[in-house]
C-alpha positions as CSV (number, residue, x, y, z in Angstrom):
1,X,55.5,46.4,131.9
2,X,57.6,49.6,131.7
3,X,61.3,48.0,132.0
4,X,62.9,51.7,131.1
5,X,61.5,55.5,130.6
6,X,64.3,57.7,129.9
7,X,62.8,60.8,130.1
8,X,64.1,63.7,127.7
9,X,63.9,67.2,128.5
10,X,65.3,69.7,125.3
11,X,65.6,73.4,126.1
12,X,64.9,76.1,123.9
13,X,68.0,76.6,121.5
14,X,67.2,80.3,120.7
15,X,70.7,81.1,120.0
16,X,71.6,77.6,118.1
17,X,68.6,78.3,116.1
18,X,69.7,81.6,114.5
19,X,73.0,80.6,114.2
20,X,71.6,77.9,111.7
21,X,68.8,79.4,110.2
22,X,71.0,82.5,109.2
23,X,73.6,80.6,108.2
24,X,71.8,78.0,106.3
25,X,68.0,78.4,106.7
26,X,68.2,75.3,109.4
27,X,65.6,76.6,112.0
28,X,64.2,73.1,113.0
29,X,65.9,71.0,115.7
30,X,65.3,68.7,113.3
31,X,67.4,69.8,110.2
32,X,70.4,70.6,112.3
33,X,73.0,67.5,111.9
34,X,76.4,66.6,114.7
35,X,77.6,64.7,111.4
36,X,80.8,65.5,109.7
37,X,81.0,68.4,107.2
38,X,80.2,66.8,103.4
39,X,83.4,67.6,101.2
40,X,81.6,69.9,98.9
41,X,80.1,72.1,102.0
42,X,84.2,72.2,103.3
43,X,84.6,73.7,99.4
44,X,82.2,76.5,100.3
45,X,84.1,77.3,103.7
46,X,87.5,77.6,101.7
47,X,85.8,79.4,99.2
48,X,84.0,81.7,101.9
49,X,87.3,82.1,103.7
50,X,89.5,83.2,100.4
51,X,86.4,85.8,99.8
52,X,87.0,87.3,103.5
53,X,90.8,87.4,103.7
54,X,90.8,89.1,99.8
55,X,88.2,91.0,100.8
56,X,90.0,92.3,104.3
57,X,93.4,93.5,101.4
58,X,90.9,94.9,98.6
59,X,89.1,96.7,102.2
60,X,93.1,97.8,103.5
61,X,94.2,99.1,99.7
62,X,91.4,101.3,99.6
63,X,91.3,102.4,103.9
64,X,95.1,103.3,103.3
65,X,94.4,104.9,99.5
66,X,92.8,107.6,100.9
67,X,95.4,109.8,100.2
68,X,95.3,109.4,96.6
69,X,91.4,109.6,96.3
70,X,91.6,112.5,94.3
71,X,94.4,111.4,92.4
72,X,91.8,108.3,91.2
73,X,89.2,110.6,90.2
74,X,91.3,112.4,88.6
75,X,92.0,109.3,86.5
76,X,88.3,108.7,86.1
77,X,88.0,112.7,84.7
78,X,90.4,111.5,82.1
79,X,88.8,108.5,80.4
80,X,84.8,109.8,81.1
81,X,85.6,113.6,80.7
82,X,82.9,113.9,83.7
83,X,84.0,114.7,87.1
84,X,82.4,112.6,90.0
85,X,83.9,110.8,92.9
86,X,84.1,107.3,92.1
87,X,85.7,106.4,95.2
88,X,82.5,106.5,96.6
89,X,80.6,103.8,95.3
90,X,83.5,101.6,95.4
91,X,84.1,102.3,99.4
92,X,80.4,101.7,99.4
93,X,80.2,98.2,98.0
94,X,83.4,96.9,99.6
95,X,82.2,98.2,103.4
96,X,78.6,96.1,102.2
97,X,80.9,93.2,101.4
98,X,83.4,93.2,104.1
99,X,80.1,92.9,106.7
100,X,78.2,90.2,104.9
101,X,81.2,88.1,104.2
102,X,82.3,88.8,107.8
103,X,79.3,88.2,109.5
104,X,79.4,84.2,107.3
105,X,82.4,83.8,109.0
106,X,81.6,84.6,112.1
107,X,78.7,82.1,111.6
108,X,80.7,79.5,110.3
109,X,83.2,79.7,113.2
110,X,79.8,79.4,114.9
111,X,78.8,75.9,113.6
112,X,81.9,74.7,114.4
113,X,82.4,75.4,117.9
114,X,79.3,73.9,118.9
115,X,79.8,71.3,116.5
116,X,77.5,71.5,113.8
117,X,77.2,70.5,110.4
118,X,78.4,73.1,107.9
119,X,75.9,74.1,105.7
120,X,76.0,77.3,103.7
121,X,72.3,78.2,101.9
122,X,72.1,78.4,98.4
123,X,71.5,82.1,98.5
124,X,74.2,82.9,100.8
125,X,76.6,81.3,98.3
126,X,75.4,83.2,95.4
127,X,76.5,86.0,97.7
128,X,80.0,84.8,98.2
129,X,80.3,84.7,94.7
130,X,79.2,87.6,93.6
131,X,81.5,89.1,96.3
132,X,84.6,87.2,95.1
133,X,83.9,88.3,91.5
134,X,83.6,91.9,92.6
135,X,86.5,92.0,94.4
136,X,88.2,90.0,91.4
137,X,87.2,92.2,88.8
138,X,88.1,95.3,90.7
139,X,91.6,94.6,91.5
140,X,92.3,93.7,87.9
141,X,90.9,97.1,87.1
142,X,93.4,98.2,89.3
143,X,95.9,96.6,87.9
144,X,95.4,98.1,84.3
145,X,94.8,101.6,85.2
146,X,96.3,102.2,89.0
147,X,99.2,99.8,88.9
148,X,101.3,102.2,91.1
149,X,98.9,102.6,93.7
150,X,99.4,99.0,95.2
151,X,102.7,100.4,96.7
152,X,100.7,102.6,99.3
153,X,100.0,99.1,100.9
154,X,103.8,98.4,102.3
155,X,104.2,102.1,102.7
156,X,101.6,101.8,105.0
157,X,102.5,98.6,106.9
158,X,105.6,100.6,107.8
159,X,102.7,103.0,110.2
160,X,100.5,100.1,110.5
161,X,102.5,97.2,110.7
162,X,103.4,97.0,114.2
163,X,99.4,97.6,115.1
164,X,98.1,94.7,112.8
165,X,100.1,92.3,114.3
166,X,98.7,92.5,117.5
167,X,95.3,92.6,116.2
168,X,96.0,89.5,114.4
169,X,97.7,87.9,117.0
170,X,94.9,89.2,119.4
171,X,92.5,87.0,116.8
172,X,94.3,84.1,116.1
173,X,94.7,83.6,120.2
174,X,91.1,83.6,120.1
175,X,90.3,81.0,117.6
176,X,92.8,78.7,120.0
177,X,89.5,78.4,121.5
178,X,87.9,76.7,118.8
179,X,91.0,74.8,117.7
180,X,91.2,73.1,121.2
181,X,87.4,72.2,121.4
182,X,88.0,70.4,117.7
183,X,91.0,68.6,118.8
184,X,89.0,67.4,122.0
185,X,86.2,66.2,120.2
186,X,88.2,64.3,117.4
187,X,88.1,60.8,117.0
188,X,90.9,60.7,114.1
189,X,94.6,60.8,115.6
190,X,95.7,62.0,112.2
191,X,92.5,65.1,111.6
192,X,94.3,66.1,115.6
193,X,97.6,66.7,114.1
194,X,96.4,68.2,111.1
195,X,94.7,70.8,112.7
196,X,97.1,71.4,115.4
197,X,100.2,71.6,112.7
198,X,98.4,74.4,110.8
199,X,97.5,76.3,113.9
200,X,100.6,76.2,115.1
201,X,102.3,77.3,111.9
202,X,100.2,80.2,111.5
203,X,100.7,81.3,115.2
204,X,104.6,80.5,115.5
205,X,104.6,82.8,111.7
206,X,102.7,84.8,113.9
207,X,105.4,85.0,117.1
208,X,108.6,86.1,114.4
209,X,106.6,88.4,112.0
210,X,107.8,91.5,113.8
211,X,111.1,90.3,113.4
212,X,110.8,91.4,109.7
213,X,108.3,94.5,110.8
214,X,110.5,97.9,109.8
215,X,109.3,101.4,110.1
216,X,111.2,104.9,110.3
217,X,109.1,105.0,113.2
218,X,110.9,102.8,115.5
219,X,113.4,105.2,116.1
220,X,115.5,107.4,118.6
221,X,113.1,110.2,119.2
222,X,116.6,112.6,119.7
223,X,117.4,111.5,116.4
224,X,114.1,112.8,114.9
225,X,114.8,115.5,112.3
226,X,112.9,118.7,111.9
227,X,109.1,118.9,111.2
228,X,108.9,118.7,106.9
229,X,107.8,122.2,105.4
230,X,104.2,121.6,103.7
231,X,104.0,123.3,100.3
232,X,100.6,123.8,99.0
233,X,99.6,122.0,95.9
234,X,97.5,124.4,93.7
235,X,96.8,126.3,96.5
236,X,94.2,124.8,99.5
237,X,92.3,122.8,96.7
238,X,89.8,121.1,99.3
239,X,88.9,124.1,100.5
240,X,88.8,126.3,97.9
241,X,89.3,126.2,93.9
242,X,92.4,125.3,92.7
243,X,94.8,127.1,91.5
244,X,93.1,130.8,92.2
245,X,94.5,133.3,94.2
246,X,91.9,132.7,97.3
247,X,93.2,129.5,97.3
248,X,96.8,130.2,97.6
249,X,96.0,132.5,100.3
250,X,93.7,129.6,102.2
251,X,96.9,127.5,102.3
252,X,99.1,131.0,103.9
253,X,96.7,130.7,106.1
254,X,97.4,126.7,106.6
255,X,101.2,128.4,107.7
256,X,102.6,126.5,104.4
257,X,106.2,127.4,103.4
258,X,105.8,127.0,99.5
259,X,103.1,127.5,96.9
260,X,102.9,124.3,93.9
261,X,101.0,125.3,90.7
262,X,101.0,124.1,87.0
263,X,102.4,126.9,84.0
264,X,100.5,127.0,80.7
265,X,101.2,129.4,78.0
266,X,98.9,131.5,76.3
267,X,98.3,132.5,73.0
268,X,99.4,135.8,73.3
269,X,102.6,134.6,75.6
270,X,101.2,135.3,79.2
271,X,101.8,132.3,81.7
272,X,98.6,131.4,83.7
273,X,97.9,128.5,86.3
274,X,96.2,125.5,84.8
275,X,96.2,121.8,85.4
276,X,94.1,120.1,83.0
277,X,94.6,119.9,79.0
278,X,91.1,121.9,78.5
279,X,89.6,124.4,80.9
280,X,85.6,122.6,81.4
281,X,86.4,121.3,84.9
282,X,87.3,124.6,86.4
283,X,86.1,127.5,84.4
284,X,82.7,128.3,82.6
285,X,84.3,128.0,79.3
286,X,81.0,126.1,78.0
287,X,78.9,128.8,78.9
288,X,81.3,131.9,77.8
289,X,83.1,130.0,74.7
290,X,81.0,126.5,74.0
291,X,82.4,126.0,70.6
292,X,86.1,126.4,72.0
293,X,85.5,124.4,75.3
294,X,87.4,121.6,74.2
295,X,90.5,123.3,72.7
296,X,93.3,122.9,74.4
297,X,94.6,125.8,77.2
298,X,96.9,127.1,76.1
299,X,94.8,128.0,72.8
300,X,93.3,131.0,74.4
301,X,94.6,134.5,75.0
302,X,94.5,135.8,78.4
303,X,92.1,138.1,77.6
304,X,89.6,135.9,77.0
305,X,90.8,133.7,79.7
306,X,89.9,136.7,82.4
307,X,86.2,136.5,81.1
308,X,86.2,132.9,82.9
309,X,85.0,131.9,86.0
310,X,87.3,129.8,87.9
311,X,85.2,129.4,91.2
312,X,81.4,129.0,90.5
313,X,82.3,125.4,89.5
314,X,84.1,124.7,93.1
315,X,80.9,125.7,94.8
316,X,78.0,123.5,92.5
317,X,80.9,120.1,92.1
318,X,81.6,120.1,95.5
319,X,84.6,117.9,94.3
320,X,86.0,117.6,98.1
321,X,82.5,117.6,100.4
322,X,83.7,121.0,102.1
323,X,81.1,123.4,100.9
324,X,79.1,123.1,103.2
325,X,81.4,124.1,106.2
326,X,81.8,127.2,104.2
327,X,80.8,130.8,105.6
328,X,78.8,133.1,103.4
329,X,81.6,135.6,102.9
330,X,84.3,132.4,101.2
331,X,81.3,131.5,99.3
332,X,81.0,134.5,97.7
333,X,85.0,135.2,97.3
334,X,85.3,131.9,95.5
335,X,82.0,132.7,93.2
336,X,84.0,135.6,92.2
337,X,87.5,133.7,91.2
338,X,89.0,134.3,87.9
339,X,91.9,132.4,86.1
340,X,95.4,133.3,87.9
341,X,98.4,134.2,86.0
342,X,102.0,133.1,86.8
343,X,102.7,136.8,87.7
344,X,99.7,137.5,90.3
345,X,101.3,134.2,92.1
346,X,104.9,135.5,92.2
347,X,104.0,138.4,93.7
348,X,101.5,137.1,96.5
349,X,104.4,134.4,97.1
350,X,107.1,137.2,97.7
351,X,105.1,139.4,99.8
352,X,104.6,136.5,101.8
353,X,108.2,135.6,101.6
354,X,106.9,131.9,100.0
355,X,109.1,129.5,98.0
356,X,107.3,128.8,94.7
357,X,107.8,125.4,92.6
358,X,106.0,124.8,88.8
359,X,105.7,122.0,86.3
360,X,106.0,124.5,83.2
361,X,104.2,122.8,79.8
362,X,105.4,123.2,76.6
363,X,102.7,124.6,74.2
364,X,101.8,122.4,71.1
365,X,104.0,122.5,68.0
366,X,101.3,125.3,66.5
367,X,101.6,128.0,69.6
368,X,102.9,130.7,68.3
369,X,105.3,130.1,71.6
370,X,106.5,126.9,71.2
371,X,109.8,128.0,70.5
372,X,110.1,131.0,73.1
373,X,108.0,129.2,76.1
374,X,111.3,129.1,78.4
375,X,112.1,132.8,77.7
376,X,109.0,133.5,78.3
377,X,108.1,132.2,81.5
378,X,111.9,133.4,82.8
379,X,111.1,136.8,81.9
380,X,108.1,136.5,84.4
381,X,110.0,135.6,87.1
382,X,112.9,138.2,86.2
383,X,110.4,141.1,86.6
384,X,107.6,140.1,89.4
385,X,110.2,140.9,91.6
386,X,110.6,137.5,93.7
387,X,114.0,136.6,95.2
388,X,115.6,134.0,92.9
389,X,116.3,131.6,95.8
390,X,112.2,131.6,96.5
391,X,111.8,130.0,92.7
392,X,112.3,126.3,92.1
393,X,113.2,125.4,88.7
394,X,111.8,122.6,87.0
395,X,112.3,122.2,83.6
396,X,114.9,120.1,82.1
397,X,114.8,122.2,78.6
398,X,117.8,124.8,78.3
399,X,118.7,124.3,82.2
400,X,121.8,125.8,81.3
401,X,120.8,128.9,79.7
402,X,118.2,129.5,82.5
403,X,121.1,128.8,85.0
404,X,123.2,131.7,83.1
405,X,120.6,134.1,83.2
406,X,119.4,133.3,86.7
407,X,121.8,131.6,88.6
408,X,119.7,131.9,91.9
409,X,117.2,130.0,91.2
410,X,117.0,126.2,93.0
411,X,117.4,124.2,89.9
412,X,115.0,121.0,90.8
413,X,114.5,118.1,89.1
414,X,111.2,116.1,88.1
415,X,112.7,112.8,87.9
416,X,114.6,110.0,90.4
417,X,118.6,110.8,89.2
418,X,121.9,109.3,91.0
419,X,123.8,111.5,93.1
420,X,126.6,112.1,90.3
421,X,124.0,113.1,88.1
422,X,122.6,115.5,89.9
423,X,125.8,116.8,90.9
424,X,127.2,117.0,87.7
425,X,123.4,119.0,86.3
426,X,123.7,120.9,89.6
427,X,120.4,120.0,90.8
428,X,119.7,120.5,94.3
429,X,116.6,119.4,94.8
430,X,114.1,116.9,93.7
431,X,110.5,116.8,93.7
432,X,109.2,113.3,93.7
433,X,105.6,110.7,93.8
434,X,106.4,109.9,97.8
435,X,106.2,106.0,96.7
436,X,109.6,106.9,94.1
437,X,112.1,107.0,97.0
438,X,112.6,104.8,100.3
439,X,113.8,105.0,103.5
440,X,117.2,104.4,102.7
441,X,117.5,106.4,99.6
442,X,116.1,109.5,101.7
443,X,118.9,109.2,104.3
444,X,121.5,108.9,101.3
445,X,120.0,112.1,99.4
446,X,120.3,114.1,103.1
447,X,123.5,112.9,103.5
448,X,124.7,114.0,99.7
449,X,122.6,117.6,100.8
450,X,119.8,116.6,97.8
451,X,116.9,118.0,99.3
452,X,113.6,115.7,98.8
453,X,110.1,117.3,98.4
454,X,107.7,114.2,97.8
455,X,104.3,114.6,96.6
456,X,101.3,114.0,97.2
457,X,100.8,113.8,101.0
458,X,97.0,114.8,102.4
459,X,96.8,111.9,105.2
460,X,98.7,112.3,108.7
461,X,100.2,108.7,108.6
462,X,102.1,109.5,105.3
463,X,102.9,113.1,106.4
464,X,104.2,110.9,109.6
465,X,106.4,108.7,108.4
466,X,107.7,110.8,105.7
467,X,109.0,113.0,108.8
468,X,110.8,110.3,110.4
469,X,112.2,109.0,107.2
470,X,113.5,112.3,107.0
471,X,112.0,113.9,104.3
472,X,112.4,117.8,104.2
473,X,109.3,118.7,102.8
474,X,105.9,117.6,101.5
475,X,103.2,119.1,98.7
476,X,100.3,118.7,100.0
477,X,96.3,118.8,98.7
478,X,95.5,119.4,102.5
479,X,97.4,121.7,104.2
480,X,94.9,122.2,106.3
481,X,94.9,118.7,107.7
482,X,99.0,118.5,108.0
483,X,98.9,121.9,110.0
484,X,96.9,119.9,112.8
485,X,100.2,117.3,112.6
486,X,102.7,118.3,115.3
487,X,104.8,115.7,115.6
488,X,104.3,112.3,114.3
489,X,101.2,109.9,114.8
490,X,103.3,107.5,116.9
491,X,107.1,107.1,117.7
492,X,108.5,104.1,119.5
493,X,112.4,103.6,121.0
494,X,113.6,100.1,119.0
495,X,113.8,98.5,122.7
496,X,110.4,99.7,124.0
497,X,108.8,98.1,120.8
498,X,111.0,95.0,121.3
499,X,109.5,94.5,124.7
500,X,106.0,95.4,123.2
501,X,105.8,92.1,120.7
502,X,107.6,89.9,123.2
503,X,105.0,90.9,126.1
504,X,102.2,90.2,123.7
505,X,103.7,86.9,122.5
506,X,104.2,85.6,126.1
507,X,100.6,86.8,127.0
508,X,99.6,84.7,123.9
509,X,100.9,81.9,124.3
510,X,100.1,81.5,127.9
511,X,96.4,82.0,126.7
512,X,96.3,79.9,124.6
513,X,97.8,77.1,127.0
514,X,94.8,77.6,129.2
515,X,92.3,77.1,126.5
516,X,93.8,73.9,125.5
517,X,94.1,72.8,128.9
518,X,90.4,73.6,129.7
519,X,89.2,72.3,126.9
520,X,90.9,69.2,127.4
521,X,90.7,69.0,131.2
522,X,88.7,65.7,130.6
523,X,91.3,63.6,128.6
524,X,93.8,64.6,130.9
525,X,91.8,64.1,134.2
526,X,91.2,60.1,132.3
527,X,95.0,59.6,132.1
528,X,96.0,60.9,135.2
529,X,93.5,58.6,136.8
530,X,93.5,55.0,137.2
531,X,90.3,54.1,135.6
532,X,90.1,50.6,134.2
533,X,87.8,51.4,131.2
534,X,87.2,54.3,128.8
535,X,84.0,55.5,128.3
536,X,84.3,58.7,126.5
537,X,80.2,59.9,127.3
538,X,81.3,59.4,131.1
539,X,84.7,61.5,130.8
540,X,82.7,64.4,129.0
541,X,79.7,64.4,131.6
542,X,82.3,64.9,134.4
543,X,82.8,68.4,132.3
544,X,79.1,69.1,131.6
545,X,79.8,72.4,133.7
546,X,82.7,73.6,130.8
547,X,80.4,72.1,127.9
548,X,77.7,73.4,126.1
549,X,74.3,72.3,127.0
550,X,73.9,71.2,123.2
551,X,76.9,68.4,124.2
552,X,75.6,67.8,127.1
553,X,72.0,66.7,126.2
554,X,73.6,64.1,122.9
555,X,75.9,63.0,126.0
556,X,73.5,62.0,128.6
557,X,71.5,60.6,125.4
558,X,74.0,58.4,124.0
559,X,75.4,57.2,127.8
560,X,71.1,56.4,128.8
561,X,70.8,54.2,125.9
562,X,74.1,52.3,126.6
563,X,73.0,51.5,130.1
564,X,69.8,50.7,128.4
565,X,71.1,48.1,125.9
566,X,73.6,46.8,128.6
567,X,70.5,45.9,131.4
568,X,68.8,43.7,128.5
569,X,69.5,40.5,128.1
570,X,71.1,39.4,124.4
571,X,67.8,37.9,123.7
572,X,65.9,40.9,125.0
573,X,65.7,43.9,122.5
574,X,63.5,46.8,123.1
575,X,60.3,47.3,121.2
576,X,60.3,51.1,119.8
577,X,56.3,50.8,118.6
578,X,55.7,54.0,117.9
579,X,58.6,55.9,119.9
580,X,60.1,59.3,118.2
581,X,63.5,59.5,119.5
582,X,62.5,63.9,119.9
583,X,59.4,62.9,121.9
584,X,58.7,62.3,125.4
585,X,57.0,59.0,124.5
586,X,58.4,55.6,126.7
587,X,60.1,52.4,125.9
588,X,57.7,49.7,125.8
589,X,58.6,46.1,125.7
């Protein structure tokens, strides 16, 4: 006879069933496992978890980097002698990684929450590694050719900072979810307070982090000084070629204060506007001259350097992805560009009423000007007619001799000096890498009347929190981007941001409070109750409505087999001929 027929209804697990198959090709009710994670699989997490978090920096470094993209293919021109942008391939492949590697965790997180056997597929973790080695191998090539570049990552918490920790606070509230639901469902006293320990550490380092947050930002917004004057490095180089005369005149246009350029000498003494050692990235010197194209500049005299084109190459490299919003008119201008001399940018800069700053280069120990280089260039200025005060002065060679014979100019200094120093040289006026010089130190530098110029700021965040730092002005690749920065990206009084973390802390932690109350709501309902046995199937059926259906259907399983085995005698035992525990077959004795 038919003592007992528990009848077993399992719904369709559509969403359990990707979440396994994707994550380790389990689509089969019957290859999915409630058993705990095998120590090698908990490996894999770890290992998939480092991949993310040093993927999310390597992602951050090159988000924030931005501003510098040109300075890294410029790095790239160097070593290759070919000009490409090899920021793209590597934004590319990090953006691809970021998403996979994400979209595991999310997965993982997954499994967990509805209790599931971690199981990562063979293929997935040949992704993971390949990812980890990428990201390995490129921040060591970092490391050896960009070292400085890592410091754009606390210069930018100091826009970002304040942001960031609410995002992560915003995600580590939400994983209280998943903490609570492990805590409830854990049999092991000790695996509960190791899990809530390391919670708890990250989120209480989470509740004082902006205690140590600082940004020029947070500031008095009476207190804010005066917009920084933009000064136009090379000219508008994003926009048109560098160091031409249309391109100085795209960045008047961009209502710049100054004009930046590099000084070479030519052979027969005439000053021209150059930035590289050789002229094959911005002239057609391997069409007009191909046996000379990889002489050095200043090896040429300017008469064959005004048989050069200096703007066809803009318009076929595309260096900056602008040509294309180009009009037909500035496409023919910059075919049409020809190398600039120091004199043609004097002039345009005092019509204009422009400052003008230049990194003069010596010519090699062969130039018939090596000796006379200084003289030369200040006889330039002397007789283009600029003001003196208009001219910034860099070079260190004969400062006092240029000072004699031009005492107006603003005597500037390439390198980081102390304030007696520069007094003593002075120098009133450095121009500096914006990463050379913090907050502090530009305060000081006001305060001694040392004006900063800090270069080279394209991005609005930098340009941002240079101006509350109180930086008096910037060079800048993109003039045409800082023009459309009024005032900075964000300003914050120090008590409005005060009650900012402490709202979102409170919010937080009452949050997360709730979860572990709801997801616990059983335990607690058991001790506050006077029930003379613990059956832990019973307590978790009484919260089938807050469960998933997955723990509800091994619940009522485990709890109609009990009441099974408990209605049979000791000598009675039930005779499973044939029964499949996934079947709807019956119990037969």
């Amino acid at each position: 006879m038919v003592k007992h027929q528990p009848l077993q209804v399992y719904e369709r697990q559509l969403c359990l069933s990707c979440i396994t198959g994707l994550y380790g090709c389990r689509w089969k009710r019957y290859q999915r496992s409630h058993d705990d994670t095998t120590k090698w699989e908990l490996l894999w997490s770890f290992i998939l978890l480092f991949t993310f978090c040093l993927l999310l920096v390597w992602f951050y470094f090159w988000w924030e980097a931005h501003n510098d993209y040109n300075e890294f293919n410029w790095l790239l021109y160097n070593r290759s002698g070919e000009w490409s942008d090899g920021t793209v391939p590597i934004l590319a492949t990090t953006a691809a990684g970021v998403i996979y590697v994400a979209f595991l965790m999310i997965l993982a997180l997954c499994h967990i929450a509805l209790g599931q056997q971690l199981n990562l597929h063979w293929l997935h973790k040949i992704g993971v590694v390949a990812a980890l080695l990428t990201t390995v191998v490129g921040v060591i090539s970092v490391n050896q050719t960009w070292e400085q570049e890592w410091e754009i990552v606390p210069i930018s918490l100091q826009a970002t900072g304040p942001f960031l920790h609410i995002g992560a606070l915003a995600a580590v509230t939400a994983l209280s979810w998943i903490v609570a639901g492990q805590v409830a469902r854990a049999e092991k006293p000790v695996f509960q307070v190791v899990v809530m320990l390391l919670y708890l550490s990250v989120l209480l380092g989470l509740y004082v982090v902006p205690l140590y947050i600082t940004s020029p930002c947070i500031m008095d917004p009476s207190t804010l000084k005066p917009r920084p004057e933009v000064i136009g490095q090379r000219g508008a180089p994003m926009i048109a070629p560098e160091n031409t005369i249309w391109s100085f005149q795209r960045s008047l246009q961009m209502n710049v204060t100054g004009l930046e350029t590099n000084v070479k000498i030519s052979a027969d003494g005439v000053p021209f506007l150059m930035h590289d050692f050789d002229l094959r990235r911005t002239t057609d010197v391997e069409k007009v001259f191909p046996e000379r194209r990889t002489l050095n500049a200043s090896s040429f005299n300017w008469t064959d350097l005004q048989q050069l084109n200096a703007g066809e190459w803009f318009l076929k490299d595309d260096p900056f992805w602008t040509v294309p919003s180009l009009s037909p008119s500035e496409r023919r201008r910059i075919a049409n560009q020809s190398v600039c001399s120091l004199e043609e940018l004097l002039k345009l800069a005092s019509i204009t009423n422009s400052s003008v700053v230049f990194r003069l280069q010596r010519p090699p120990p062969d130039h018939p000007h090596h000796h006379s280089w200084i003289n030369d260039t200040l006889t330039v200025v002397q007789q283009s007619g600029i003001p003196q005060r208009l001219v910034m002065w860099t070079t260190d060679e004969q400062r006092a001799e240029v000072r004699r014979q031009a005492p107006g100019l603003i005597q500037t200094s390439l390198v980081k000096c102390s304030l007696q120093s520069l007094q003593q040289s002075d120098v009133s006026r450095m121009l500096l890498r914006y990463n050379q010089v913090s907050t502090n130190e530009v305060r000081n530098f006001s305060q001694s009347h040392i004006d900063l110029t800090l270069y080279t700021v394209n991005d609005p965040w930098l340009y941002s929190v240079l101006w509350c730092s109180g930086v008096s002005a910037v060079s800048s690749e993109a003039p045409q981007v800082l023009k459309k920065v009024p005032y900075p990206s964000w300003l914050m009084r120090p008590n409005e941001y005060c009650l900012m973390w402490v709202s979102a802390d409170l919010i937080s932690f009452a949050v997360i409070v709730g979860i572990f109350v709801l997801q616990n709501y059983h335990i607690i309902r058991y001790r506050m109750s006077g029930m003379r046995s613990y059956n832990p199937e019973q307590i978790m059926l009484s919260a089938s409505v807050r469960t998933a259906s997955r723990d509800v259907n091994v619940m009522k399983e485990k709890l109609i087999f009990s009441e099974v085995g408990s209605e049979m005698g000791a000598d009675e035992e039930p005779y499973m001929d044939g029964y499949n525990y996934y079947s709807n077959q019956s119990i037969r004795q």
